[in-house]
C-alpha positions in Angstrom: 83.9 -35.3 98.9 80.7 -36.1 97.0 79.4 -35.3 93.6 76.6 -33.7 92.9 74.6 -29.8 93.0 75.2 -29.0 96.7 77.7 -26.5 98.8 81.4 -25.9 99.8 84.8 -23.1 98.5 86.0 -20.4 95.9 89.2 -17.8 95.2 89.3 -15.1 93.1 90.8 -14.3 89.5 92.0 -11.1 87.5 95.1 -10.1 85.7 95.8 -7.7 83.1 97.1 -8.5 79.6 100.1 -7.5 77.9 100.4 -3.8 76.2 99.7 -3.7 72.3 103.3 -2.4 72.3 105.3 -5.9 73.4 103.1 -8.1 71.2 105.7 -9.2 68.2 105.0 -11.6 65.5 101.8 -13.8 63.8 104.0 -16.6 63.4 106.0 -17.0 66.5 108.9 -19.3 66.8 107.9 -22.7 69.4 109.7 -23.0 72.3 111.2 -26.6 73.4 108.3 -28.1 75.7 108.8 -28.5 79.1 107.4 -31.6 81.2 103.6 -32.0 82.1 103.4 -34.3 85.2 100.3 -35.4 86.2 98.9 -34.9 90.1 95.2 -36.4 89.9 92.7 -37.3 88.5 88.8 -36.8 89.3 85.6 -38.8 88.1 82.8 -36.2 87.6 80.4 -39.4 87.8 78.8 -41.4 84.1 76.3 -39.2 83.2 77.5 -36.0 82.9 78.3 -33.0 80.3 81.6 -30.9 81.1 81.2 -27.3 80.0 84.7 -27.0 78.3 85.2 -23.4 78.0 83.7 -22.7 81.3 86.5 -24.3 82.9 88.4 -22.0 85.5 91.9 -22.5 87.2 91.2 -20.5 90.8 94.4 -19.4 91.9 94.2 -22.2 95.1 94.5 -24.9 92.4 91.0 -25.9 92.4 88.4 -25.9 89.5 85.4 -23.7 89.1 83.5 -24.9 86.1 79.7 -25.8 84.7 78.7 -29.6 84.9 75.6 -31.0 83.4 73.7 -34.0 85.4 71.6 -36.3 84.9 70.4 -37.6 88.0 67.3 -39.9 88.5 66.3 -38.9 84.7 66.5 -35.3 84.9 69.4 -32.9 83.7 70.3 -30.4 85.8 73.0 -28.1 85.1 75.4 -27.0 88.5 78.1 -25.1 88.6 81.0 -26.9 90.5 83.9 -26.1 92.3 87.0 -29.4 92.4 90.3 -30.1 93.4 92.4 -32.9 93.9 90.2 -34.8 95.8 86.9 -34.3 94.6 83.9 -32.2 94.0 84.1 -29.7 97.2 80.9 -27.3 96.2 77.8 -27.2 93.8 75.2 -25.2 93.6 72.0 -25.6 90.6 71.7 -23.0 88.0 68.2 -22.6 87.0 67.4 -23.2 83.4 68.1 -20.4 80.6 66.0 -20.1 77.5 66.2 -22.2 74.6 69.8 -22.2 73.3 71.2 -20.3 76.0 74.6 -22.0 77.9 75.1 -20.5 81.0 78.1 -18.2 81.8 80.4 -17.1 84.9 81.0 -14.1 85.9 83.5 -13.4 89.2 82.3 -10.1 91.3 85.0 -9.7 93.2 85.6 -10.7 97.3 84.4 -14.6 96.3 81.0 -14.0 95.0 80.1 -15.6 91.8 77.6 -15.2 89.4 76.3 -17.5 86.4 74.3 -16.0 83.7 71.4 -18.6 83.0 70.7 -16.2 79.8 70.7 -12.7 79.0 67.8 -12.1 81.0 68.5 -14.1 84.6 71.5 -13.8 87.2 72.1 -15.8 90.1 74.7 -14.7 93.0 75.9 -17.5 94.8 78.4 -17.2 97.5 81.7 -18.2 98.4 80.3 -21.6 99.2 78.2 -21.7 95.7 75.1 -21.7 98.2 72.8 -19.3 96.2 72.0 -16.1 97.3 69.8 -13.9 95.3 68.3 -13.7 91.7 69.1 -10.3 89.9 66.9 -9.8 86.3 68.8 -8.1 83.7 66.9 -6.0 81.0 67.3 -7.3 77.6 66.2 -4.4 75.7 69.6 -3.7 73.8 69.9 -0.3 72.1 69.6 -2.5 68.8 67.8 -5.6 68.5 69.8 -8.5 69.1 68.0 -11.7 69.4 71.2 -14.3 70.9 71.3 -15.2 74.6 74.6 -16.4 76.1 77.2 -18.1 74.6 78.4 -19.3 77.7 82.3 -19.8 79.2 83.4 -16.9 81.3 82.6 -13.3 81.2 86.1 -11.6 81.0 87.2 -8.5 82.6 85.9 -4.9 80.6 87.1 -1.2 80.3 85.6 0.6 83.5 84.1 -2.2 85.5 82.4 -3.8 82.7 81.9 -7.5 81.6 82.4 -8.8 78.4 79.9 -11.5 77.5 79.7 -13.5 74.2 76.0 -13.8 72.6 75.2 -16.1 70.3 73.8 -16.0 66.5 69.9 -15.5 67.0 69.4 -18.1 64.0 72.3 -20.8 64.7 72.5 -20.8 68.9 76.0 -22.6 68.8 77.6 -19.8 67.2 78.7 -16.8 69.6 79.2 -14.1 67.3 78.5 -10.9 69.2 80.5 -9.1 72.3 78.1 -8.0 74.5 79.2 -5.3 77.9 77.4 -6.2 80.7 77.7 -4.0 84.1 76.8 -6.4 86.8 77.3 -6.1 90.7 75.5 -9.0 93.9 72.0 -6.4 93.8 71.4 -5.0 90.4 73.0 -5.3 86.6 72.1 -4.1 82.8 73.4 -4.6 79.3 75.3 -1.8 77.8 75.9 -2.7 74.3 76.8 -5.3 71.5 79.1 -5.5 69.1 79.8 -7.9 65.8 83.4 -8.1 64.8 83.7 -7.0 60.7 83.6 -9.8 58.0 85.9 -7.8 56.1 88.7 -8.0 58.7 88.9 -11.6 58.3 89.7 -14.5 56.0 85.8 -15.9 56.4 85.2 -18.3 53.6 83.2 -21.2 52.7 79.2 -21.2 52.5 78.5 -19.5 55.5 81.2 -16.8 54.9 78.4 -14.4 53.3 75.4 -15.1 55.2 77.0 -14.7 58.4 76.9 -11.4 60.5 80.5 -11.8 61.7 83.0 -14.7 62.7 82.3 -16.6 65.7 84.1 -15.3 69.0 86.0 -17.6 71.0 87.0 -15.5 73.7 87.8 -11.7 74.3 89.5 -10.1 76.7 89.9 -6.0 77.8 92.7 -4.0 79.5 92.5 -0.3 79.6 94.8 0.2 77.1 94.2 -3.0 74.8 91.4 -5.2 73.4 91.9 -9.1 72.0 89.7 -11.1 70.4 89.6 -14.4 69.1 88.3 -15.6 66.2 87.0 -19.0 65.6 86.2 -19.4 61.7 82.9 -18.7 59.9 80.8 -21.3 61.3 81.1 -23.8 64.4 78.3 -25.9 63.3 79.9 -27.3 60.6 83.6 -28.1 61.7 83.6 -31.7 62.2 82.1 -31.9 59.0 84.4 -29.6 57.1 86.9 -27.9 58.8 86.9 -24.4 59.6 88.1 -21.7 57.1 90.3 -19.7 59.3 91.6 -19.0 63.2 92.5 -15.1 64.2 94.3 -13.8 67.5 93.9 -9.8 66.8 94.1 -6.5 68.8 90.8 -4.4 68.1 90.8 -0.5 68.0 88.3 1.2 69.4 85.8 0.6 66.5 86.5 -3.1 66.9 88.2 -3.3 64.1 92.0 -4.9 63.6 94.7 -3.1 64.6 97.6 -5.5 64.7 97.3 -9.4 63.7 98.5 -11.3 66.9 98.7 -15.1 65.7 96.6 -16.3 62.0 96.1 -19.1 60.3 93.7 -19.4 57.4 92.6 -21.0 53.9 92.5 -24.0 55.5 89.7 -24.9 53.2 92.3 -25.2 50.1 93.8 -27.4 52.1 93.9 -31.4 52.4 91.9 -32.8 55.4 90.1 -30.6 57.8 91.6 -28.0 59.8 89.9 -25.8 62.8 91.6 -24.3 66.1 90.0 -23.1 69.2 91.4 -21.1 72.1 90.8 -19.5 75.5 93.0 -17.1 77.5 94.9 -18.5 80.4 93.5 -18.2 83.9 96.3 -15.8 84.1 95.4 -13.6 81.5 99.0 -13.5 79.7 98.8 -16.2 77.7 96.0 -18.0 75.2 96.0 -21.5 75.1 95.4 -22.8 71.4 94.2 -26.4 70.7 93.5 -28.0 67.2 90.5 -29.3 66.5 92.0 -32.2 64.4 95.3 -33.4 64.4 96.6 -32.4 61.0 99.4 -29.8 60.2 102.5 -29.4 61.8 101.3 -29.5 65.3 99.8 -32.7 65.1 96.9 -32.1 67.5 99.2 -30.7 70.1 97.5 -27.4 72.0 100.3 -24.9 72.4 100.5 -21.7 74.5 100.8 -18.0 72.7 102.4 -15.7 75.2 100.8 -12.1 74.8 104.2 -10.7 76.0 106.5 -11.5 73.2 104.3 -13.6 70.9 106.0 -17.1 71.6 104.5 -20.4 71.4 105.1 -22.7 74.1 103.9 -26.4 73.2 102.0 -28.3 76.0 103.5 -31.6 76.1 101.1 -34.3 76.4 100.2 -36.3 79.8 101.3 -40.2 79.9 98.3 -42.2 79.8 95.8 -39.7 79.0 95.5 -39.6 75.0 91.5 -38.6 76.4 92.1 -35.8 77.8 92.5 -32.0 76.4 93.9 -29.3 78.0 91.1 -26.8 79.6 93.2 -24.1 81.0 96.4 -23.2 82.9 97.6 -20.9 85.9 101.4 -20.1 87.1 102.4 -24.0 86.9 99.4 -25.7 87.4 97.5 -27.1 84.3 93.9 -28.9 84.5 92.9 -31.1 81.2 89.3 -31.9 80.5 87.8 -35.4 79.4 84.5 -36.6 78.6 83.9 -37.2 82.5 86.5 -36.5 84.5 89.3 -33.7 85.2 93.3 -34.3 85.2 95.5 -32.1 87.7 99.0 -31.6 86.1 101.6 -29.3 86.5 104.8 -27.9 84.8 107.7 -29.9 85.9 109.5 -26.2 85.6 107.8 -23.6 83.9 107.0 -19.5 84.7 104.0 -18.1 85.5 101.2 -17.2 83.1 
């Protein structure tokens, strides 16, 4: 198929994570790593930009993720659906405000939506062909100036959305959860929230100036709220390091109830340290990568179960030192390079 912003596909995505009860221990034994064989790979074409944590495993195998293109000088940023044999949909996402990334949000039955920022929706359907604008209103019952962090909006308490927002004075760090209720005709913000400095280990020179840690990801069940948290400040990790990397059930006043996985005072520590991580396609598991490879893991990305608290290393793919894992789904993986996607799966592995 070809490349580019224009039409074809889609599946649909939703799990439920694991109950705060069968979550066990913040430093989980590894388990032995299976095999990770590799099915295809896809060239997204030379001048593009991969939206990393936008990438989504649909439960058909392929890929539903935002791609940035420049084509005949312009940028243009599409939101793409692949699988093993190429780009099979695109649709264009008009531009967002300064700062703003765009996110994905799944409706339901197939239809998509992709925040542009916290004030513009578009609906595209199951063939990403666009199908109506909605206009969300920004006036938040406190004044919050971010826009969208961008990734994916994951599933909320009562049919909400959570979104992450970012820092109104530093735009690449997403430090507020936002609920969003959004349908294909009509949506509105219902709240924000900033996660409590005092919960975490936030150190270094942005530990006091800033309003919370950043949020990598967050996810809601009705009985069960995780968040994960990302360190003080994302703008200076490849300089530094980051100070500190949370996995933590919230109670209801989004504060911690129960550590889930933690690393921190990294910045006591020889060379630089900093983790990121996503949950799973799935939902039952969050894969954790390191940022650089120091420590015991060397750089490998592992996955934390949410059912019993084990880590699962991913073992890496022959021949593609390039690539970094993006996400994973029963026994399919998809890893992420500057400009192309790898297909891989678990030579025998359950689902997650």
């Amino acid at each position: 198929m070809g490349r580019g912003c224009g039409t074809e596909g889609v599946a649909g995505h939703g799990s439920a994570i694991a109950s705060k009860h069968e979550f066990r221990s913040v430093h989980a034994a590894t388990l032995v790593p299976v095999k990770l064989i590799e099915t295809a790979r896809v060239a997204l074409g030379e001048r593009v930009y991969l939206r990393e944590k936008s990438v989504l495993l649909e439960d058909d195998g392929s890929v539903l993720m935002i791609v940035e293109r420049q084509e005949h000088g312009e940028w243009r940023t599409c939101i793409e659906r692949i699988t093993e044999a190429g780009v099979q949909a695109s649709g264009i996402i008009p531009p967002g405000a300064f700062g703003a990334t765009p996110t994905i949000v799944l409706l339901g039955g197939g239809v998509i939506a992709v925040l542009s920022d916290t004030a513009t929706v578009t609906v595209f359907d199951r063939e990403l062909r666009p199908q109506r604008t909605v206009a969300l209103d920004a006036e938040w019952p406190e004044p919050w100036s971010g826009t969208t962090a961008g990734g994916i909006a994951r599933p909320g308490r009562d049919g909400a959305f959570l979104v992450r927002l970012t820092d109104p004075v530093s735009f690449q760090n997403s430090r507020a959860i936002a609920s969003l209720r959004l349908t294909e005709t009509e949506g509105s913000w219902q709240s924000w929230r900033l996660l409590a400095r005092s919960d975490f280990a936030m150190s270094g020179p942005r530990a006091k100036s800033a309003a919370g840690p950043i949020v990598g990801d967050v996810w809601e069940s009705d009985s069960t709220r995780i968040v994960i948290a990302e360190g003080s400040d994302s703008g200076s990790v490849n300089r530094y390091g980051s100070d500190f990397f949370t996995v933590a059930e919230l109670d209801s006043d989004f504060r911690i109830a129960y550590r889930v996985f933690e690393e921190s005072g990294w910045l006591r520590l020889t060379g630089k340290h900093g983790m990121t991580g996503r949950f799973t396609a799935g939902g039952a598991s969050i894969l954790l990568r390191q940022v650089f490879a120091t420590g015991s893991w060397k750089g490998r990305a592992h996955l934390l179960d949410l059912s019993d608290g084990s880590l699962a290393e991913l073992p890496p793919v022959r021949g593609a030192a390039a690539f970094i894992p993006a996400d994973v789904r029963g026994s399919r993986v998809v890893l992420l390079s500057e400009d192309s996607l790898l297909f891989a799966r678990f030579d025998d592995e359950p689902a997650r």
